[in-house]
N, C-alpha and C positions, 0 to 999 in steps of 0.2 A: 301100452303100445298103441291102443286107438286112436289115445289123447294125442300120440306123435305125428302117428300119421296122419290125422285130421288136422292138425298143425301145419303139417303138410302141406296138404292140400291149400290150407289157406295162404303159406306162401305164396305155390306156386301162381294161385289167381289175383297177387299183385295189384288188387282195387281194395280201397276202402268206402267205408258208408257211415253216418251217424246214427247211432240209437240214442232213444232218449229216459236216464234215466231219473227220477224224481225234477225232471225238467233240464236238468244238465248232460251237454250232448256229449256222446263219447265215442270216440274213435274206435270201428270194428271191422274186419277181413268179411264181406256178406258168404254164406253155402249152412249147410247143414251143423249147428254150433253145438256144443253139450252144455246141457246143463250148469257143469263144477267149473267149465271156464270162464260160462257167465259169471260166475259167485266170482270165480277168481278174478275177473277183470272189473268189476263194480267195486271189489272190496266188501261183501256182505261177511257179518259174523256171527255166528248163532247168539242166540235164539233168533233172528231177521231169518225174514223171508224174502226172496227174489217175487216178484210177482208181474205178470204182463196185464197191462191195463186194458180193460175192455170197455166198450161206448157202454154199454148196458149196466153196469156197474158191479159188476162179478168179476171178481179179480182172482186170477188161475197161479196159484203157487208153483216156479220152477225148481224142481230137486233138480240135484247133484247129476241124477240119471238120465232127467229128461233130455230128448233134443229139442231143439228150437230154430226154424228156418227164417236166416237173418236176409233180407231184402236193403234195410235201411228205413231208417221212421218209426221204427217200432217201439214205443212207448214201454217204458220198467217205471215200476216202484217197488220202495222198502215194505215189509210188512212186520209189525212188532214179533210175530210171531206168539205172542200169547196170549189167549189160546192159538195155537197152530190152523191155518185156515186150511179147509177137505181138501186133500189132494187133487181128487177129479169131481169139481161139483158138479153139478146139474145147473145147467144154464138157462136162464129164464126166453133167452134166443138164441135160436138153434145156429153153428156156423156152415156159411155156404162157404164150404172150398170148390174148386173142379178137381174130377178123374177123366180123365180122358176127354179132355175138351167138353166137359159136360158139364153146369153148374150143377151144385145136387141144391136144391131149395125145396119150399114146403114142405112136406111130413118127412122127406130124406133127409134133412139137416139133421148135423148131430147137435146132441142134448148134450154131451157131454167133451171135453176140448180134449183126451189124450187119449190116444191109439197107438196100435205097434204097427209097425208094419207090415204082420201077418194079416192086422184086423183092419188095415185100408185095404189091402189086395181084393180081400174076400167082399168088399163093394163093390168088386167087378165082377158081375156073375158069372161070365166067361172065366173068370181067371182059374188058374191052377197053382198050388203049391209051389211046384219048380218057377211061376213066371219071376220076372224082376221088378222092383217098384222103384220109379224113378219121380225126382222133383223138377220140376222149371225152373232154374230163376234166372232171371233178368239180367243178361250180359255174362251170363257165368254156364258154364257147362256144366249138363243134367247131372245131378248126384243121385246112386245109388242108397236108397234104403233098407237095411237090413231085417229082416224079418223080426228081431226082438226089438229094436229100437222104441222106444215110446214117445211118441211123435205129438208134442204140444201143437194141435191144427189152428189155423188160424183163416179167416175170411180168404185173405190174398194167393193161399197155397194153391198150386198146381200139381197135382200126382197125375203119371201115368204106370201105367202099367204094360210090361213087357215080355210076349208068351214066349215061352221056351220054342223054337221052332217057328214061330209066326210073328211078328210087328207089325202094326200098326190094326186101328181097326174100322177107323172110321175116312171110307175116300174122297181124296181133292177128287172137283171136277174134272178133272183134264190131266193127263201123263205132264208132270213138268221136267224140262230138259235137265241135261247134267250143271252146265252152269249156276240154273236154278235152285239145284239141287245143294251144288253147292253154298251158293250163297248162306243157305239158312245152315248148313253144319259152321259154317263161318261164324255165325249167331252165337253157338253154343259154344264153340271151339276156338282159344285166341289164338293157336299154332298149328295152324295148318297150311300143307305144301302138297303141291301139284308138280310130280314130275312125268314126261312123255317118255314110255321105252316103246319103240316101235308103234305098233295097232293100241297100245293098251294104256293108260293113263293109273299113275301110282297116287294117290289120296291118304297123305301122310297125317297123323292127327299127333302131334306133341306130347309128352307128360302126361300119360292117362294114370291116373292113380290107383293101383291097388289095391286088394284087401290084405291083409294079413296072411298067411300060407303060403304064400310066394317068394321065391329067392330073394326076388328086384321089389321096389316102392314104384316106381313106373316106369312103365316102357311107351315108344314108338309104337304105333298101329297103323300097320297099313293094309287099304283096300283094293284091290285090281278093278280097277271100271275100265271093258272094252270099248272099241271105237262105237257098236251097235247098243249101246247102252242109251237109254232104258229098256226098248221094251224085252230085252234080255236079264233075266237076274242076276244078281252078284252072286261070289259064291266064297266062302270060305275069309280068313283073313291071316295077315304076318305079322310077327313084332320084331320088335330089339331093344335091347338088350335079350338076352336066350332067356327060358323062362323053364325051372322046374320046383317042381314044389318046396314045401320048406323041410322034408324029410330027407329030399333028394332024388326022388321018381323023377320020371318025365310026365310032362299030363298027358291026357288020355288022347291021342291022335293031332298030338304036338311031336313029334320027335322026328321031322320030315327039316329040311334047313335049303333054300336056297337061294340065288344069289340076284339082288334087283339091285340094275342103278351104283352097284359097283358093292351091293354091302351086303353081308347074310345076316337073311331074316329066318325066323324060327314062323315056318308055316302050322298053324291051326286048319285040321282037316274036318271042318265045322260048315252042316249044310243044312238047309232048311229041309222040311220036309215034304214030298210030292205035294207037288201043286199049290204050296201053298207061297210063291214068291207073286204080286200083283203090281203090276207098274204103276197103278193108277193109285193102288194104297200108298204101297211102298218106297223107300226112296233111301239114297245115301243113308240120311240120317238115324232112316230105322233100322240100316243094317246095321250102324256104326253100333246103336242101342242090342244088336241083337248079337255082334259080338263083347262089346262089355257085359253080357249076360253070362257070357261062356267064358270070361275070365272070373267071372264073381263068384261061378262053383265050383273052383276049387276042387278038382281032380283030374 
């Protein structure tokens, strides 16, 4: 069911990119890819190995299970497979990703190219169990990372991390306006719609994809930003299609319905906690992040 809805996903974001594999370029959907559809689309057959090429010349075996974050450029070869090359070697050069707008280099590089997603979080010392780990990439809207996932790192990758209750952590200078604001969710988001009801301006985000536990594969999000907006917080967020688990409950301070702009949304009664909303951190986008947080748990 992952494979579909990651399939999904790749639909819906309607770009392709070239990877390269044993020098022949192949046509691929870029976001967070698995492992077995890599095999599946190069055509590998056992005993071969999938392998992603590194400058240093240690080359990282992809199983079936890893994931792998497609940007485009990213260099495959074959590998005979026998002997089977170490799952996760020891790299003779550590790779610099970022977390949080931070390069990690010198002694923080890792020694080693695959993590889960529990074990990138916890290089945020700040972070907590509940927060969310999200990817950057380039023209394509942030993917969620699941805590078991095993995450083949690469130099290029960008992880942030997103607290249960709080976003963002490190502040622009200056309060940027809403326009502003928007502009960069526009970055991350290809479907998005601004409609005016009275004082309050409705910030529609398209097709947001899902996890598994939920009725729908994606719904409509939408955000309320008042006229005094920033230096006011957001608060809460609405969707559509209705949204209840896959048992049949309703989720947890979701079962409130009402009507914007002529449609009913299924309101989430979702807030941050005292004091912790900052105009100068915060913005649109990390609301947007901190309500796909509270759709990713799933109760």
């Amino acid at each position: 069911m992952h494979r579909q809805r990651q399939l999904l996903h790749r639909v819906l974001s309607m770009k392709t990119v070239k990877i390269y594999v044993s020098n022949q370029a192949i046509e691929i959907t870029p976001g967070v890819v698995l492992g077995a559809d890599l095999h599946e689309l190069v055509g590998i057959t056992s005993p071969q190995q999938l392998v992603i090429s590194r400058s240093e010349g240690i080359d990282v075996p992809i199983s079936p299970s890893d994931y792998v974050i497609i940007e485009g450029g990213e260099k495959f070869a074959f590998g005979k497979g026998e002997p089977p090359l170490e799952d996760n070697p020891c790299l003779r050069k550590g790779i610099k990703f970022s977390l949080n707008g931070e390069k990690f280099t010198g002694e923080s590089t890792l020694d080693k190219p695959k993590l889960t997603g529990a074990e990138l979080k916890a290089l945020d010392t700040n972070s907590h169990q509940t927060d969310g780990l999200f990817v950057e990439i380039k023209d394509l809207a942030d993917e969620r990372i699941q805590d078991d996932w095993r995450i083949l790192v690469q130099d290029k990758d960008k992880f942030i991390t997103v607290p249960c209750g709080n976003v963002g952590e490190k502040a622009p200078p200056v309060i940027r306006t809403f326009d502003e604001q928007l502009e960069e969710v526009n970055k991350h988001y290809s479907q998005v719609d601004v409609t005016v009801c009275g004082q309050v301006r409705l910030v529609i985000i398209r097709d947001i994809v899902l996890p598994e536990g939920w009725n729908q594969k994606t719904v409509d999000l939408m955000i309320q930003v008042p006229d005094y907006y920033p230096p006011t917080a957001l608060d809460m967020f609405w969707v559509t299609p209705h949204l209840h688990l896959s048992g049949g409950a309703l989720p947890e301070r979701g079962d409130q319905y009402e009507i914007h702009a002529g449609i009913k949304w299924q309101r989430f009664s979702w807030h941050y906690m005292r004091n912790r909303w900052n105009p100068v951190r915060d913005s649109l986008l990390s609301h947007l992040r901190f309500c796909i947080n509270r759709l990713n748990q799933l109760k």
